[in-house]
N, C-alpha and C positions, 0 to 999 in steps of 0.2 A: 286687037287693042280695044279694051272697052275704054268709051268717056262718058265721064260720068253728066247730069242733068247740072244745067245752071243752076240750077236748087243747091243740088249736094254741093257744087262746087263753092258755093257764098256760104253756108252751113260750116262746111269744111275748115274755107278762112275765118268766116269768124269765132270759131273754135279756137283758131291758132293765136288770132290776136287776142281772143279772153285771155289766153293764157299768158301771152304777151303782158298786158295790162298786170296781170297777177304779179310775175316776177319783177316788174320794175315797181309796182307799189312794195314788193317785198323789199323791195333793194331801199326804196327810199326811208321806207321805215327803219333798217338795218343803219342805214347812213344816220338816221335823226337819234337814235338807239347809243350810236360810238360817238357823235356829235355831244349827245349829251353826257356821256362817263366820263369823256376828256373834260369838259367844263367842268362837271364836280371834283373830278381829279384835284381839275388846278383851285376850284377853292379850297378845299381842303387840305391841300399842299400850301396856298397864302397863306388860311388860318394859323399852320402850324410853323410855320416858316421853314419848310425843307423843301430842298431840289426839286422839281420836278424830277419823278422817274420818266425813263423813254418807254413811249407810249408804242406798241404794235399797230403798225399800219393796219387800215381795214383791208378786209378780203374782197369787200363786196365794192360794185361802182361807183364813180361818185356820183353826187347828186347831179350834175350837170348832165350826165349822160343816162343817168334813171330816167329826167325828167322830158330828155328825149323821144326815148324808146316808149315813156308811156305816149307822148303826142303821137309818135308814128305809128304805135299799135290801138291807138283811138281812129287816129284814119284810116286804117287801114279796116277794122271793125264797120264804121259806116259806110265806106265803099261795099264789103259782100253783104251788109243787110240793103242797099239800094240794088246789088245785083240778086238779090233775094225777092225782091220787092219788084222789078221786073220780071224775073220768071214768073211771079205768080201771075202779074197783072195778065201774059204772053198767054201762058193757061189757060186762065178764063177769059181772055178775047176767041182763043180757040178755040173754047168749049160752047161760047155761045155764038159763032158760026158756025161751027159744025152741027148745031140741035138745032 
């Protein structure tokens, strides 16, 4: 079983959490995106005075939970860049006792 360097392994996560960050800012955008059509909807349905049509639920999450997941893949980000941030320091403590 190979394991990998604390390096790769902060690298790694924060890899996962960029990506992390990506999809729940996708999500929030998506959320703000249906947030706003409904609004216009319903002016445009006051303007003219007809029913509201039944609107399609969204697909994506709601903003409560987008704004979640971006907090927890923001910490989760700064934790492997400070276990990034240790490996290197570990390094070069080790490179300059060993020379």
């Amino acid at each position: 079983m190979e394991i990998q360097s604390a390096y790769a392994s902060g690298l790694q996560g924060l890899q996962r959490a960029s990506n992390g960050i990506t999809e729940a800012t996708v999500n929030i955008n998506r959320e703000a995106i249906n947030q706003q059509r409904v609004q216009n909807a319903q002016v445009s349905n006051a303007a003219a005075q007809q029913p509201e049509p039944a609107v399609a639920a969204p697909r994506v999450p709601a903003l409560e939970q987008s704004l979640v997941q971006l907090t927890t893949e923001s910490v989760y980000a700064e934790a492997n860049v400070r276990s990034m941030k240790t490996a290197d320091e570990m390094l070069g403590t080790l490179i300059d006792v060993s020379a």
